[in-house]
N, CA, C and O atoms as CSV, one atom per row, in Angstrom:
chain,resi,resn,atom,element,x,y,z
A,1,UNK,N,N,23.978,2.447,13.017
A,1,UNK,CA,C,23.006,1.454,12.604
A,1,UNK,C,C,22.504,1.793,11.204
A,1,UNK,O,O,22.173,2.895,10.766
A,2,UNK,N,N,22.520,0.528,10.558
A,2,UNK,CA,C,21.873,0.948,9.199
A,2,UNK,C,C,20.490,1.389,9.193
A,2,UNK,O,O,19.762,0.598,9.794
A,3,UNK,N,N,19.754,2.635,8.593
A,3,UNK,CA,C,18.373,2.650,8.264
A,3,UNK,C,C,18.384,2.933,6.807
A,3,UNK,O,O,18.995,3.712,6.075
A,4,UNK,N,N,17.122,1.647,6.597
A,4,UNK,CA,C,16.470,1.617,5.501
A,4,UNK,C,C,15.598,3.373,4.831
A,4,UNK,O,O,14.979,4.190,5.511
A,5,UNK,N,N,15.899,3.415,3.316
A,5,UNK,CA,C,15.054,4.572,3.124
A,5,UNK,C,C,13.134,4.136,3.345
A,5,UNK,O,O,12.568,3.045,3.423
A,6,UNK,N,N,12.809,5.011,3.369
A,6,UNK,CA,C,11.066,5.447,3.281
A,6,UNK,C,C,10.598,5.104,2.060
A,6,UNK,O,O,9.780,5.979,1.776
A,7,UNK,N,N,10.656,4.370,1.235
A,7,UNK,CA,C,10.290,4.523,-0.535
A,7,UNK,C,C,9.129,3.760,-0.246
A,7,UNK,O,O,8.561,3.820,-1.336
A,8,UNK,N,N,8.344,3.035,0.540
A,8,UNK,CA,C,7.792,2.132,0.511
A,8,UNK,C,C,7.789,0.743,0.512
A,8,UNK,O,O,8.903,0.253,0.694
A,9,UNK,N,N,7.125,0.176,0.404
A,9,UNK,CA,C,7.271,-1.413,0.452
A,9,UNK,C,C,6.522,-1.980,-0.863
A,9,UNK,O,O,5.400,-1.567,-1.158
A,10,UNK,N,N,7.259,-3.034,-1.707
A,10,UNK,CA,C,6.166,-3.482,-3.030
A,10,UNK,C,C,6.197,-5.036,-2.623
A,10,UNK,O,O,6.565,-5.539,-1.561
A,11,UNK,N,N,5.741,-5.596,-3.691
A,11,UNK,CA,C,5.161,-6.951,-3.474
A,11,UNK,C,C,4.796,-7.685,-4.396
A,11,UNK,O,O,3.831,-7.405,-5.107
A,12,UNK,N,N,5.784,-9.157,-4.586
A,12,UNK,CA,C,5.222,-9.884,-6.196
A,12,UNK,C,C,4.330,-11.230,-5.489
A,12,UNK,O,O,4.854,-12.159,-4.875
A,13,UNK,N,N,2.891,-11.062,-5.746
A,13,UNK,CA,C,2.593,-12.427,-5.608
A,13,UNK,C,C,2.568,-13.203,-6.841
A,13,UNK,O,O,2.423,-13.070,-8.056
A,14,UNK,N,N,2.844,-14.346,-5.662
A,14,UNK,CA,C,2.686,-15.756,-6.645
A,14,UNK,C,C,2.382,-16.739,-6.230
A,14,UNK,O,O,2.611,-17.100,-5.076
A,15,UNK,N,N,1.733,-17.459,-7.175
A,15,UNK,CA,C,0.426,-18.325,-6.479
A,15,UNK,C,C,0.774,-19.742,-7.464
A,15,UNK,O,O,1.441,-19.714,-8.499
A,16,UNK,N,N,0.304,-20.647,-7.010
A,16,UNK,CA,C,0.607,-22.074,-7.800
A,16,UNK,C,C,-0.774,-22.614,-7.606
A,16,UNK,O,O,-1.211,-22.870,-6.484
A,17,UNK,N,N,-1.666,-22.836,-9.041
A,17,UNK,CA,C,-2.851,-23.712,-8.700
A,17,UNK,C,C,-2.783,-25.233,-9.044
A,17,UNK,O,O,-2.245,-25.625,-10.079
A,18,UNK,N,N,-3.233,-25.899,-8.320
A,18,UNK,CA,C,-3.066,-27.303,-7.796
A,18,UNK,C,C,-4.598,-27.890,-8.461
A,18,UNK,O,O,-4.837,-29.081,-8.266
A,19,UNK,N,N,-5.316,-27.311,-9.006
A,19,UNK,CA,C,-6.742,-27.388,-9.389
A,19,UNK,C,C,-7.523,-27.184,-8.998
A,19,UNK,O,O,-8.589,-27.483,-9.535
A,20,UNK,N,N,-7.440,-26.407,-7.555
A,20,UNK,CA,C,-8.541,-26.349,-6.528
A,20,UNK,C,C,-9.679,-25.388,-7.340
A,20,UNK,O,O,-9.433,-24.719,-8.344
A,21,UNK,N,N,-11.023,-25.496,-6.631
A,21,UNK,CA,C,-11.915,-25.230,-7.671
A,21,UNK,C,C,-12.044,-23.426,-6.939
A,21,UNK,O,O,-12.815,-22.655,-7.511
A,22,UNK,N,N,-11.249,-22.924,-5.708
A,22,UNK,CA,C,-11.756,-21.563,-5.527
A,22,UNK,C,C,-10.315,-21.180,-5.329
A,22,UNK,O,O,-9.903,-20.886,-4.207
A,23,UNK,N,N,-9.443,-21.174,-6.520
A,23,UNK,CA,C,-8.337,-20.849,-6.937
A,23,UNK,C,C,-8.662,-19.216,-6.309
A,23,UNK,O,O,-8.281,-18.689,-5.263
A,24,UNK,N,N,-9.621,-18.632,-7.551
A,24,UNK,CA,C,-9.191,-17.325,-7.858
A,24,UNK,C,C,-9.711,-16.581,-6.436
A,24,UNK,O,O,-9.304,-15.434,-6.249
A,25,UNK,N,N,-10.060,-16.823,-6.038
A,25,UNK,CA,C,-11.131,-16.400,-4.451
A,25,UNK,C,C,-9.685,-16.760,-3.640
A,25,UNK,O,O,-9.210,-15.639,-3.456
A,26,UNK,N,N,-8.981,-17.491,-3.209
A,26,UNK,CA,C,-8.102,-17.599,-2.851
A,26,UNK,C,C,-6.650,-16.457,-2.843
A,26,UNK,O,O,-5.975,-15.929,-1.960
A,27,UNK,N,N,-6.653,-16.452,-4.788
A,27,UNK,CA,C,-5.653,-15.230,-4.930
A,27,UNK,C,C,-6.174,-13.980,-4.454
A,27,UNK,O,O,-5.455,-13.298,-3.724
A,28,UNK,N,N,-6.884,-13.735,-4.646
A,28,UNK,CA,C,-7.895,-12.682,-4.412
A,28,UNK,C,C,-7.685,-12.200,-3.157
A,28,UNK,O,O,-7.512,-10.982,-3.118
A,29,UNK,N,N,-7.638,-12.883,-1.932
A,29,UNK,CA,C,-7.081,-13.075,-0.555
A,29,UNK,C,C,-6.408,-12.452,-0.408
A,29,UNK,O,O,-6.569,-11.298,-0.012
A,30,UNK,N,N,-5.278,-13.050,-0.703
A,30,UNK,CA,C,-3.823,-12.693,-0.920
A,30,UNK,C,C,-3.666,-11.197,-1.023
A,30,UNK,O,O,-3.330,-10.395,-0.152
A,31,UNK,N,N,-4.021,-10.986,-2.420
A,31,UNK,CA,C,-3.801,-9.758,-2.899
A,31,UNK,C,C,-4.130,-8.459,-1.747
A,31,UNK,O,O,-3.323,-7.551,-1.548
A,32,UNK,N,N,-5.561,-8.578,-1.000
A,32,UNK,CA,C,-6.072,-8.311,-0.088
A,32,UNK,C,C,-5.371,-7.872,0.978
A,32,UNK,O,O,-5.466,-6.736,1.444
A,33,UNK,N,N,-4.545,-8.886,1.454
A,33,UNK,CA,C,-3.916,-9.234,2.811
A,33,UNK,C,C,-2.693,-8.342,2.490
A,33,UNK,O,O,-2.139,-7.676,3.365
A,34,UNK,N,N,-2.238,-8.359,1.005
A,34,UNK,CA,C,-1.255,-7.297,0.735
A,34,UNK,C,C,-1.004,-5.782,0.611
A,34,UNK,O,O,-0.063,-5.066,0.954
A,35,UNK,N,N,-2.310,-5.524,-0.070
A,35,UNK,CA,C,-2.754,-4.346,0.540
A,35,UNK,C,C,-3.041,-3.817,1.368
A,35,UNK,O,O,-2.808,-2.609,1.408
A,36,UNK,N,N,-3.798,-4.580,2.612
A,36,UNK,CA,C,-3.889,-4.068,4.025
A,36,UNK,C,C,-3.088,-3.876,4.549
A,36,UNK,O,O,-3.207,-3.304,5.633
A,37,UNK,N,N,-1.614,-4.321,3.969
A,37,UNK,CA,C,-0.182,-3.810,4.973
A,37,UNK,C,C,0.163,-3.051,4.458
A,37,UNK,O,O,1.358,-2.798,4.605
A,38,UNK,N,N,-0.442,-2.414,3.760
A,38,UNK,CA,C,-0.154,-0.970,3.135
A,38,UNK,C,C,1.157,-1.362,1.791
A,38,UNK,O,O,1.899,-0.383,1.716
A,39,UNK,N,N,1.505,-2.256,0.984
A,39,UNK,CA,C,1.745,-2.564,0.800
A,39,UNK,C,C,1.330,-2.538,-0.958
A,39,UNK,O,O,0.122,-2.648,-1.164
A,40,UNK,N,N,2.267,-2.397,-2.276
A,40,UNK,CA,C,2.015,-2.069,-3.055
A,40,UNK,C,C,2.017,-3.266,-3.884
A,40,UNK,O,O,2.988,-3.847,-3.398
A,41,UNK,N,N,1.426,-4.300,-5.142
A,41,UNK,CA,C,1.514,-4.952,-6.300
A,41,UNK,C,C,2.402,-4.806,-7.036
A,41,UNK,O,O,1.937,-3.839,-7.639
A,42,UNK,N,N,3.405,-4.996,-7.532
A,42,UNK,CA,C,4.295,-4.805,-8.584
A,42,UNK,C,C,3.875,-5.625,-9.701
A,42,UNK,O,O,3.534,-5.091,-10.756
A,43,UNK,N,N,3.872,-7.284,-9.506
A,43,UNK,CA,C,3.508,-8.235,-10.123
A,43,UNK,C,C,2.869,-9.490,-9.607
A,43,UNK,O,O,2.873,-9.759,-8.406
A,44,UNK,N,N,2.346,-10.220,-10.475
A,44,UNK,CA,C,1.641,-11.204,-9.780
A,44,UNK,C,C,1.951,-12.300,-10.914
A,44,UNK,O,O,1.987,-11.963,-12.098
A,45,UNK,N,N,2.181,-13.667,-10.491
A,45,UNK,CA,C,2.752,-14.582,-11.295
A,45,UNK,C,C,1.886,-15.530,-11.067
A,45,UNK,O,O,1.951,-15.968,-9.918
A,46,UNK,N,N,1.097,-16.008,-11.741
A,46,UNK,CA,C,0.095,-17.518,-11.469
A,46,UNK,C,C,0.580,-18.767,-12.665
A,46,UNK,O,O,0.746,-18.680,-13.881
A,47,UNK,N,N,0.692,-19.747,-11.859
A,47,UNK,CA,C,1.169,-20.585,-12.016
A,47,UNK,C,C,0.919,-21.817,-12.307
A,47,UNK,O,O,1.773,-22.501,-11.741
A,48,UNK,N,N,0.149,-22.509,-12.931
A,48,UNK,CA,C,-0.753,-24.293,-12.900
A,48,UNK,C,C,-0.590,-25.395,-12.719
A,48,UNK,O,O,-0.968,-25.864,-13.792
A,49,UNK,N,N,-0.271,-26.259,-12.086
A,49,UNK,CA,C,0.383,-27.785,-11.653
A,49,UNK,C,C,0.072,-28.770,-12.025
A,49,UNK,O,O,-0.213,-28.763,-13.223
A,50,UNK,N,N,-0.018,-29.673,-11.545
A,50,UNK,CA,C,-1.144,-30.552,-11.617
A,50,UNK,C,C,-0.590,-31.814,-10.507
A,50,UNK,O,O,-1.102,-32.885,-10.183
A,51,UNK,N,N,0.910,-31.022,-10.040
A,51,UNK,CA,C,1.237,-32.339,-8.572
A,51,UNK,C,C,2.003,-31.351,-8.493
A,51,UNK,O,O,2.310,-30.630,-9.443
A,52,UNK,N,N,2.535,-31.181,-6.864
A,52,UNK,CA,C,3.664,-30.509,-6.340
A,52,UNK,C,C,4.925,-31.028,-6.647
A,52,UNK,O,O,5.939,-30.480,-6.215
């Protein structure tokens, strides 16, 4: 069976704002939720719309 090495786990968020007015409270979340899985930031990409 294949096993994966131990190096850890990283993580790029990316976020698309649509204009909502609690954008950054939102990313903020995120980021959060990523760290609690023990889980590292590499990069974070934000993004601006204005329609899907």
């Amino acid at each position: 069976m294949f096993e994966r090495p131990n190096e850890g786990k990283s993580a790029c968020v990316i976020s698309i704002n649509f204009g909502d007015v609690d954008f950054e409270e939102s990313v903020q979340e995120i980021k959060e939720l990523v760290l609690s899985a023990d889980m590292k930031i590499v990069s974070t990409v934000n993004i601006k719309r204005s329609a899907p």
